[in-house]
C-alpha positions as a Markdown table, in Angstrom:
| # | Residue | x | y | z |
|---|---|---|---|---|
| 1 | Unk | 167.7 | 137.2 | 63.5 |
| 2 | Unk | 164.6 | 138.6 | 64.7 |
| 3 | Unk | 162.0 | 140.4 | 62.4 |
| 4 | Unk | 162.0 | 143.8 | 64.3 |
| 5 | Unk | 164.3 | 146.5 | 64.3 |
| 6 | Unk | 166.7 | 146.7 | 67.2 |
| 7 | Unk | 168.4 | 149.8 | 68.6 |
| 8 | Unk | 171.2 | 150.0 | 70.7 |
| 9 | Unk | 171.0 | 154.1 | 72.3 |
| 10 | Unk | 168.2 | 154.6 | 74.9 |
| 11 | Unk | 167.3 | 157.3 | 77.3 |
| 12 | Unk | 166.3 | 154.5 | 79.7 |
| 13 | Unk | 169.0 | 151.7 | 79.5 |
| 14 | Unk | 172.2 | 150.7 | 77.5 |
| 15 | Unk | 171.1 | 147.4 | 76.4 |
| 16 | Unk | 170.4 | 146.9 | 72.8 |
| 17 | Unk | 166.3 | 146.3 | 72.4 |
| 18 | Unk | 164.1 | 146.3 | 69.8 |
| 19 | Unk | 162.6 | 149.7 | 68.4 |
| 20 | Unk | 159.0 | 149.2 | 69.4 |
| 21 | Unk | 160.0 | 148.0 | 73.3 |
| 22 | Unk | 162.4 | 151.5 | 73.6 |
| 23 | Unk | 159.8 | 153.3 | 72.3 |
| 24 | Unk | 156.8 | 151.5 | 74.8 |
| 25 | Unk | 159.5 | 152.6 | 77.2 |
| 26 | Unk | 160.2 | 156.2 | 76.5 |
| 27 | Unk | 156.0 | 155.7 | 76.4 |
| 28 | Unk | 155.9 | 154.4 | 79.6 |
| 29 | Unk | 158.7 | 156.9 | 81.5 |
| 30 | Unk | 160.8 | 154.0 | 82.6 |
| 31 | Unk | 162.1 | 150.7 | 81.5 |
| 32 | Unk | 159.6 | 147.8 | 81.2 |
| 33 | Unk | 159.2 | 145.2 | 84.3 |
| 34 | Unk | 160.8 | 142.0 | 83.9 |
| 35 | Unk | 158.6 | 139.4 | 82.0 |
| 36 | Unk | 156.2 | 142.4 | 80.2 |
| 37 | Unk | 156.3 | 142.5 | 75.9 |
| 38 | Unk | 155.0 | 144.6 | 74.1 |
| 39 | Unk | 152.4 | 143.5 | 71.7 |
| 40 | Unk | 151.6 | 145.6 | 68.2 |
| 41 | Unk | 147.6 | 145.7 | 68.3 |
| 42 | Unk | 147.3 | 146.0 | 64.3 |
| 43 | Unk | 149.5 | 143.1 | 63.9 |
| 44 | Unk | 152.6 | 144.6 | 61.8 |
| 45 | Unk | 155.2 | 144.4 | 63.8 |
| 46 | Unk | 157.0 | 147.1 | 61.7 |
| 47 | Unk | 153.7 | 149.6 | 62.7 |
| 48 | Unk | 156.1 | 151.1 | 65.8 |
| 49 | Unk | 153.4 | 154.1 | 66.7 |
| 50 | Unk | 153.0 | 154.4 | 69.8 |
| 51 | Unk | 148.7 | 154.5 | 69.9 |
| 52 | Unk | 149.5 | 151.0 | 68.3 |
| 53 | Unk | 151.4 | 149.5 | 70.8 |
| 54 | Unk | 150.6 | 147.9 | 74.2 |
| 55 | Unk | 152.3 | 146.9 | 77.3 |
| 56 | Unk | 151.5 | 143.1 | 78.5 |
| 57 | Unk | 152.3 | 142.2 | 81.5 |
| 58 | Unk | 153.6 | 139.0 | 80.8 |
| 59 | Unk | 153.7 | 136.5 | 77.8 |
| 60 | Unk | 150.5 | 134.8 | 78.9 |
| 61 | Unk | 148.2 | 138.0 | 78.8 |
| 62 | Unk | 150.4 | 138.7 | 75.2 |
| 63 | Unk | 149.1 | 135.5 | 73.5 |
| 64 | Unk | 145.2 | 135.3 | 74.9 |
| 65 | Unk | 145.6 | 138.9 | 73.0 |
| 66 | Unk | 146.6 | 137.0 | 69.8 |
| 67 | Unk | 143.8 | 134.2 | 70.3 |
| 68 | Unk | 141.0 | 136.5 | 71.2 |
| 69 | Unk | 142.1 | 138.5 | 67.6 |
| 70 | Unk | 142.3 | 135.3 | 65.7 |
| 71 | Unk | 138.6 | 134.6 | 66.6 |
| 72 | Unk | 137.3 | 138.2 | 66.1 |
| 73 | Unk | 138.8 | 137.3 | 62.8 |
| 74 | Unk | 137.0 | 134.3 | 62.1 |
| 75 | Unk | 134.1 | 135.8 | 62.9 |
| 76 | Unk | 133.5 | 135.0 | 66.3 |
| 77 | Unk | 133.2 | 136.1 | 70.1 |
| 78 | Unk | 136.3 | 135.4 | 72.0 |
| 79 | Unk | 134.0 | 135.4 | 75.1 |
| 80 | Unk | 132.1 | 132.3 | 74.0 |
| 81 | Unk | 134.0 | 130.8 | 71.3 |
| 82 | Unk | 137.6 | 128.8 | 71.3 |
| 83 | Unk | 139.9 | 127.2 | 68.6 |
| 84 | Unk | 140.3 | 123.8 | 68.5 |
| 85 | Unk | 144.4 | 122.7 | 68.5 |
| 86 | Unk | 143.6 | 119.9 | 67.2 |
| 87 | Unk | 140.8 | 120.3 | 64.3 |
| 88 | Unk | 141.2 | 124.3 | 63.6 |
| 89 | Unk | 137.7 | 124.9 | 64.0 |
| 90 | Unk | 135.9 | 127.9 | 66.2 |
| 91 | Unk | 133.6 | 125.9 | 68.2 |
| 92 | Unk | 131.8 | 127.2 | 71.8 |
| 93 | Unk | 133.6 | 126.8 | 74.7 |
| 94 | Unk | 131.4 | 124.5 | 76.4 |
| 95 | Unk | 132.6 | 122.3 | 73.5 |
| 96 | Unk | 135.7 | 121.9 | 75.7 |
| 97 | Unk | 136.6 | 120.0 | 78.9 |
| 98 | Unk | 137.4 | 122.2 | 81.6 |
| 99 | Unk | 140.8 | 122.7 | 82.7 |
| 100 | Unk | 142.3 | 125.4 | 85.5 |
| 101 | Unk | 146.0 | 125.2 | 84.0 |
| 102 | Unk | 145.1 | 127.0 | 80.9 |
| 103 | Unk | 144.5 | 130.9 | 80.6 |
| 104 | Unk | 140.7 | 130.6 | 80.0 |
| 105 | Unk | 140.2 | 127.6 | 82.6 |
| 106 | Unk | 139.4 | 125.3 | 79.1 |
| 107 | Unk | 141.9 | 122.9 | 77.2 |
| 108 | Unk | 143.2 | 123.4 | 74.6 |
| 109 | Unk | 141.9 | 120.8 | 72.0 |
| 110 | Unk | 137.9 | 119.9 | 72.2 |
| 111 | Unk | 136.2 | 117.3 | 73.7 |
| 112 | Unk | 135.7 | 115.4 | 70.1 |
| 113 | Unk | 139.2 | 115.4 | 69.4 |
| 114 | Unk | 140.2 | 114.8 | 73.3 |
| 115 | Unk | 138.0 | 111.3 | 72.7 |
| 116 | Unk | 139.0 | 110.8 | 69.1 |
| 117 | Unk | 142.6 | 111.1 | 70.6 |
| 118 | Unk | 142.4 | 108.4 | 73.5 |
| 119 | Unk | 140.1 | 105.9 | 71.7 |
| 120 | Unk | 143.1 | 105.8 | 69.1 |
| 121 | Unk | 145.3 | 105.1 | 72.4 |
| 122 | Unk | 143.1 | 102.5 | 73.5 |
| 123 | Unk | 142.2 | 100.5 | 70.7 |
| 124 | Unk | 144.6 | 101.7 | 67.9 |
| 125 | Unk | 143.4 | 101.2 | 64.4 |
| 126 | Unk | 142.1 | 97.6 | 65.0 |
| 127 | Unk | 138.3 | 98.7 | 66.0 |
| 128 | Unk | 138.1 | 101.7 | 63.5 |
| 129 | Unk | 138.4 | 99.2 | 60.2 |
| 130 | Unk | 135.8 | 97.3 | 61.7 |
């Protein structure tokens, strides 16, 4: 069951969606493009006003969104710093091996935990008790 309200009458469609997607809708003057969510910038989903929500394009551009806010909340600068998958730790982006795949060109765990990673592949536990 999903955590936000759903509707089943609007002006725009017959389709049941949730509350804050009609109301981006009604917002927007026509029905949303396929792939685009709708992301609630405070963060409470249940906050449906419509200065508080805003139309993504896709669900790529909706989660860097969610990472750049988690690091303003950890105190950092989403331009210059990353969280580490791996470790949980805000560390600088050049802390991170490059990689084009990923939204900001960077993957996703950091280079410490990358070699931490394969030097356990390699060698196993074997070289770490010795």
């Amino acid at each position: 069951m999903s955590k936000y309200k759903t509707r089943t009458k609007n002006s725009l469609s017959k389709t049941p969606k949730s509350l804050h997607v009609i109301i981006a809708e009604n917002a927007l003057g026509k029905i949303l493009p396929k792939g685009a969510e709708v992301h609630h910038i405070d963060g409470y989903y249940w906050n449906n006003d419509r200065t508080n929500l805003v139309i993504c394009e896709n669900v790529k551009y909706h989660r860097l969104l969610h990472v750049r806010k988690r690091i303003l909340d950890m105190g950092g600068d989403p331009n210059i710093h990353k969280t580490c998958s791996k470790c949980k730790q805000m560390k600088f982006k050049t802390e991170f091996y490059s990689n084009r795949r990923n939204y900001d060109n960077r993957t996703d765990a950091c280079k410490k935990c990358i070699e931490a990673i394969y030097y356990l592949k390699k060698y196993g536990n074997q070289k770490l008790n010795q």
